[in-house]
C-alpha positions as a Markdown table, in Angstrom:
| # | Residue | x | y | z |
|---|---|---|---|---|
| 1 | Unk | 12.4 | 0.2 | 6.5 |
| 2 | Unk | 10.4 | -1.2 | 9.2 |
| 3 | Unk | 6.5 | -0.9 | 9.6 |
| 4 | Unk | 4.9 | 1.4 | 11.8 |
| 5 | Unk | 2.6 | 0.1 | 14.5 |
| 6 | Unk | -0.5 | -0.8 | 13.2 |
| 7 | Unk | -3.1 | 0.9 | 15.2 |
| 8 | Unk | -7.0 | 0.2 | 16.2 |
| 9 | Unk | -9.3 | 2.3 | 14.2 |
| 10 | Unk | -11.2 | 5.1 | 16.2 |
| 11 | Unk | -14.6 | 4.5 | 17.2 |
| 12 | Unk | -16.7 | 3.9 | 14.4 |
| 13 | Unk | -14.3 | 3.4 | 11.6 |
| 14 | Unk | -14.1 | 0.2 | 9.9 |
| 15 | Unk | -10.8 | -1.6 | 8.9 |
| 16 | Unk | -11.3 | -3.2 | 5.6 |
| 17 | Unk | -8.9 | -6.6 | 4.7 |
| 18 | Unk | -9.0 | -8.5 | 1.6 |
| 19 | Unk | -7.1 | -11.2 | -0.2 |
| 20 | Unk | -6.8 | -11.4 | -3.7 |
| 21 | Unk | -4.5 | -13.7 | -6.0 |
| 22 | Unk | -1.3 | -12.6 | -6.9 |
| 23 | Unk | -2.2 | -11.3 | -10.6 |
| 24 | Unk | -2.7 | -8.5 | -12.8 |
| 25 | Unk | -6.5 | -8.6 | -11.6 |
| 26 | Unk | -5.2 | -7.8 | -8.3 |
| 27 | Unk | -4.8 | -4.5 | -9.0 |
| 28 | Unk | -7.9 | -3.0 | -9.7 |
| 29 | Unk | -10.0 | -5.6 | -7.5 |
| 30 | Unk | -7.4 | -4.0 | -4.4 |
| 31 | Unk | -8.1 | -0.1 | -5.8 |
| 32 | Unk | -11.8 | -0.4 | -5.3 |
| 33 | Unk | -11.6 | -1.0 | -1.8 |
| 34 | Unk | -10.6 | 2.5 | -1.7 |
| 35 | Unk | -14.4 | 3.4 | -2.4 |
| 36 | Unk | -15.2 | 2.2 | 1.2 |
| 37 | Unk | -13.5 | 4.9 | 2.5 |
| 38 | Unk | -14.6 | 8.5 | 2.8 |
| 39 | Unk | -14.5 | 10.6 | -0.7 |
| 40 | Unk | -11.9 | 13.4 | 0.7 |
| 41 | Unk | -9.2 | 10.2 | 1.3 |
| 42 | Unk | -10.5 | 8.0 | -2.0 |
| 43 | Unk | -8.0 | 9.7 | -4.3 |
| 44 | Unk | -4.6 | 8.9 | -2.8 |
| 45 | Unk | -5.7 | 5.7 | -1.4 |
| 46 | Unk | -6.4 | 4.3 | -4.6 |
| 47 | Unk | -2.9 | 5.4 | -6.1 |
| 48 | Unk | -0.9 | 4.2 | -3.1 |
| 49 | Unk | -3.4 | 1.1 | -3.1 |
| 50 | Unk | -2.3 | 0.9 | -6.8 |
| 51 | Unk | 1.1 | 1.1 | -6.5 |
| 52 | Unk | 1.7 | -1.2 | -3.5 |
| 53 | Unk | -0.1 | -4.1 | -5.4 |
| 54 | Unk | 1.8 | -3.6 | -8.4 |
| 55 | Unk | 4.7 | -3.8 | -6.3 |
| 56 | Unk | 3.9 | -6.8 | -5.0 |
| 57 | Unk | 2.4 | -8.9 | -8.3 |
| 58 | Unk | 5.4 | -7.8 | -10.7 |
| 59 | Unk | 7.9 | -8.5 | -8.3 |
| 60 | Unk | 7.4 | -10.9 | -5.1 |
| 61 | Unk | 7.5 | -14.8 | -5.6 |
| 62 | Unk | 3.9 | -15.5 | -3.6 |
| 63 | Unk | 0.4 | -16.8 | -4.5 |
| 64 | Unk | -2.0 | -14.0 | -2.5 |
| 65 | Unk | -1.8 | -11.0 | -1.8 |
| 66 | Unk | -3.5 | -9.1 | 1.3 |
| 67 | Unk | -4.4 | -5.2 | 1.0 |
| 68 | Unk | -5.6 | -3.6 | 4.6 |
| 69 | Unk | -7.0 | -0.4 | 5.0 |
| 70 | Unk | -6.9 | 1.0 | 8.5 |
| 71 | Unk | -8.0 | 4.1 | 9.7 |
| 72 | Unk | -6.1 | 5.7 | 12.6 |
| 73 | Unk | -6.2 | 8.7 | 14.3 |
| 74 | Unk | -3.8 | 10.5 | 11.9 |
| 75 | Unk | -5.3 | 9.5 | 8.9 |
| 76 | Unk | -5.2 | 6.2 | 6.9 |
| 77 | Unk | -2.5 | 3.3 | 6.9 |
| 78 | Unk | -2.9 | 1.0 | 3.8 |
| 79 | Unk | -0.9 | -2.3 | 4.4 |
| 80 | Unk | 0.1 | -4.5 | 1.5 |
| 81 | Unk | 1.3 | -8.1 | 2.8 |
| 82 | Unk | 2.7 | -10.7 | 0.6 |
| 83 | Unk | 4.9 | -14.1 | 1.4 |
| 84 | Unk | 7.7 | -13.1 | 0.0 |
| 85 | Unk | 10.8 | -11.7 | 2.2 |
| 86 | Unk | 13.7 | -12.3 | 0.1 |
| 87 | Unk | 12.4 | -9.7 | -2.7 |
| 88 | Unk | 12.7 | -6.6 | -0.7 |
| 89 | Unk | 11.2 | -2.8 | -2.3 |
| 90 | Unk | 14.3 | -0.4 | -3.2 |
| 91 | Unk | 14.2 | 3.1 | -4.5 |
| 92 | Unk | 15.0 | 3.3 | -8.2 |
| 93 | Unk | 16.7 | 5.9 | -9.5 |
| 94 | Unk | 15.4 | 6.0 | -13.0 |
| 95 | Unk | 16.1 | 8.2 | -15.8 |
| 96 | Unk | 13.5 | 10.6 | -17.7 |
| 97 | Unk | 12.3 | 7.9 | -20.4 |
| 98 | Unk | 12.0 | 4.8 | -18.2 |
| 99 | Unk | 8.7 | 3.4 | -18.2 |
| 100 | Unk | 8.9 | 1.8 | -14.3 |
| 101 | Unk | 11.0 | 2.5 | -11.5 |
| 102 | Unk | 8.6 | 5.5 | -10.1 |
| 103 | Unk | 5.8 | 3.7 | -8.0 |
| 104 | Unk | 8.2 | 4.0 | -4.3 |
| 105 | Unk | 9.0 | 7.2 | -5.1 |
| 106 | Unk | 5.9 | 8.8 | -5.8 |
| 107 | Unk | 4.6 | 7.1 | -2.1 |
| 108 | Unk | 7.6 | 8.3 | -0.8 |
| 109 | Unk | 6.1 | 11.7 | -1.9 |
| 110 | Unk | 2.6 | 11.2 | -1.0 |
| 111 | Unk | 2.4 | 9.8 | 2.0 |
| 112 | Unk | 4.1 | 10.8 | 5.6 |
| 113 | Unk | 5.2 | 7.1 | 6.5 |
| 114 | Unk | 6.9 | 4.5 | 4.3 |
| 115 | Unk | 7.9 | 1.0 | 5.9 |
| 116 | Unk | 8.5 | -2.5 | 4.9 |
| 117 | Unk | 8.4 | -4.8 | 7.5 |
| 118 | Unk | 9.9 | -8.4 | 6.7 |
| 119 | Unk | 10.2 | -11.4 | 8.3 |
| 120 | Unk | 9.8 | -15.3 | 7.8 |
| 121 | Unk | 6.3 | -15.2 | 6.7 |
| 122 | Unk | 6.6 | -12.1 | 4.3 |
| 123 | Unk | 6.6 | -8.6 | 4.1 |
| 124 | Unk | 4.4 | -6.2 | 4.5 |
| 125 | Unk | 4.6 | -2.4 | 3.1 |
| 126 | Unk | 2.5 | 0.5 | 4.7 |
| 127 | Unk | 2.4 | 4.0 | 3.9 |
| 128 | Unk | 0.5 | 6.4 | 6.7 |
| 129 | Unk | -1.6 | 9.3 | 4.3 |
| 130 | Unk | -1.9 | 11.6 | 7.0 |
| 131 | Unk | -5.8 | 13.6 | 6.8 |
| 132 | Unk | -6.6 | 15.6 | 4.5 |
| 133 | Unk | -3.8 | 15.2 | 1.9 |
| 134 | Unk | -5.7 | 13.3 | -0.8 |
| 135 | Unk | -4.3 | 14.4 | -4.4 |
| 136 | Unk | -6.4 | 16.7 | -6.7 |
């Protein structure tokens, strides 16, 4: 997987970056950024938002990690970045009764792009959730 180009916002949308410590309290503290956005795009940004961070706290070896939400003209790219390159994301292919396994695959479903761009400082996942396909 490699990341798609991270674009400049259109005029008058605001990119929103944070950095948050690599802990359970990550997770929430990363999903309400999501309320910056507008409401119609709230819903799925705060599960992929969700997901990514999870992702990153239960399995990468780093300290911080850094959530980006950048509009673009084709809807919303949500970046996840953490130091951590040698623990790359994989599909699962989990049975009925796991309890984890699911969090790629749902992205995979919700959102049009999914990348994972590594190199010596890290990786970084994006997904692209193209507009108007928040989840009701």
């Amino acid at each position: 997987m490699t990341a798609p180009p991270l674009t400049r916002p259109p005029d008058g949308a605001t990119r929103v970056t944070d950095t948050f410590a690599a802990t359970p309290d990550a997770v929430p503290q990363a999903r309400a950024l999501t309320r910056t956005l507008a409401r119609d795009q709230q819903d799925t940004a705060a599960l992929a938002v969700s997901e990514l961070v999870t992702n990153a706290v239960i399995h990468a070896d780093t300290a911080t990690v850094t959530v980006e939400l950048i509009p673009t003209a084709d809807g919303l790219c949500i970046a996840v970045t953490d130091d951590d390159a040698a623990h790359l994301p994989h599909l699962e292919n989990v049975g009925p009764t796991a309890l984890h396994g699911r969090g790629l695959s749902i992205l995979n479903c919700l959102c049009s792009d999914l990348h994972c761009d590594a190199g010596p400082e890290g990786k970084t996942m994006s997904v692209l959730i193209e507009c108007g396909t928040d989840a009701h």
